[in-house]
N, C-alpha and C positions, 0 to 999 in steps of 0.2 A: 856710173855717176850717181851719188847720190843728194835725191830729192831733199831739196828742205821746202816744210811746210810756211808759208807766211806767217808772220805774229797775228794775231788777234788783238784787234784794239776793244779789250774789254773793259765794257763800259757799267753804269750802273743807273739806277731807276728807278721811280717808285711808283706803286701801281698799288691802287685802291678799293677793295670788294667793299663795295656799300652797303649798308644794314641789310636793305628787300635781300641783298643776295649773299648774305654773310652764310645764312645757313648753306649755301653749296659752295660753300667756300673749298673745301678740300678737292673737288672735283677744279675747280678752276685755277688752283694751285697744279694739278695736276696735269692742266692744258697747256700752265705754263712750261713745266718742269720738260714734258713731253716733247713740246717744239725746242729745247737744246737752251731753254733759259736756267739759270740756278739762282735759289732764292735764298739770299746770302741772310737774310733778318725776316718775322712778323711780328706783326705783334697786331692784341686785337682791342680797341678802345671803342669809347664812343667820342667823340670828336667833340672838344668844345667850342659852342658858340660863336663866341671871339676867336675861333683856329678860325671855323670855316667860313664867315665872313669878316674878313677884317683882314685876312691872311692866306685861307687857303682861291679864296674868292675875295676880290676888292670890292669895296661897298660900292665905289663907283661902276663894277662891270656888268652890275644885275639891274634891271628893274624890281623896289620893294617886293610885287608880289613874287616875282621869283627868287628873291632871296626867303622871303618867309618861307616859301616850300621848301627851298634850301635846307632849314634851318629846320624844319619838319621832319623832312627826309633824315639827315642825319644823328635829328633826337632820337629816331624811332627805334634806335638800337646799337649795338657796336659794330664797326668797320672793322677790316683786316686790313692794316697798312704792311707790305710788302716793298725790302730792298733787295733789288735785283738783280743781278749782271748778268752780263753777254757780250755781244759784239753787234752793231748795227740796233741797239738796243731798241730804239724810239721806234724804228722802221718795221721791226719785230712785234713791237708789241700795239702798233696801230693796226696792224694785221690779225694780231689775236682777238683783240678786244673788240675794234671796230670804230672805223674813222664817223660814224653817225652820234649827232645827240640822241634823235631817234631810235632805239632799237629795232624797231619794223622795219629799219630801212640800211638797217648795216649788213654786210654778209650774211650768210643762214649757219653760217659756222662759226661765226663769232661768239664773243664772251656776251659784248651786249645783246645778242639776237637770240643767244640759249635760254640768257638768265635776266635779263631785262624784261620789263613791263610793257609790252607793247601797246597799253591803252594809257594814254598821255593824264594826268591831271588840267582837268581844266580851269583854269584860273580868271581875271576880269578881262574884257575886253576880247581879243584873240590870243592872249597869251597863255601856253601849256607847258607844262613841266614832267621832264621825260625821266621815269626812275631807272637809268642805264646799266646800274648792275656794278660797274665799273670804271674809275680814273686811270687813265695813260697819258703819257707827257705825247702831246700831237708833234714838236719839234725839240731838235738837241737842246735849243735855248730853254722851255717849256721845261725840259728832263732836267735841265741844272737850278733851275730853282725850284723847282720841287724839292728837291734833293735839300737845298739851302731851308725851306720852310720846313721839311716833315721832321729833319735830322732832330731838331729837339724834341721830339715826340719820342725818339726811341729810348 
């Protein structure tokens, strides 16, 4: 009798190496590649202003001073925007990267926990702003508009 393999429901995704960690960027391209993902597009920018709050971030989701560091963060150099495929895409890639805003607190094998800051910016009040290294869509909903925002970028 012969075996047939199941289809794969290959999916697609966009994952973010952030300025602080743009320089190890090929290494984390490599993490991906490694765990059975294929990185179908990059490209490497520096994210405008109005992308990242207004669009990639809604003004309403941050408190100002975390948007300023926002806005901080991503002047401070160019991103690597990555489209991705696979199969269990999102599931995959909260796993690589790390379900933490935190880097100190995500896996020790993660993207955020290698390449990430683990000493917080301290902002007013008790509010800190975590340089993670890296964006992954946390659910399939999360994964399709990403997709729908970044696609003009490419």
């Amino acid at each position: 009798m012969i075996e047939v393999s199941p289809v794969r429901d290959v999916q697609e995704a966009i994952a973010l190496i952030k300025p602080d960690a743009f320089h190890s960027r090929d290494m984390i391209v490599k993490r991906l590649e490694d765990s059975g993902l294929y990185i179908a597009k990059k490209k490497d920018l520096t994210l405008p202003e109005d992308f990242v709050i207004g669009k990639f971030y809604s003004k309403e989701q941050l408190p100002k001073p975390i948007a300023d560091a926002t806005l901080r963060h991503f002047a401070s150099g160019p991103s690597e925007i990555l489209l991705i495929k696979g199969d269990n895409i999102a599931e995959k890639l909260l796993k690589l990267i790390g379900s933490k805003i935190n880097p100190a607190e995500c896996d020790e094998d993660t993207i955020r926990y290698i390449f990430g800051n683990h000493t917080p910016e301290q902002l007013e009040g008790d509010l800190k702003y975590y340089r993670n290294a890296a964006h992954k869509p946390r659910t399939d909903e999360e994964r399709k508009d990403d997709l729908k925002k970044f696609e003009p970028l490419f």
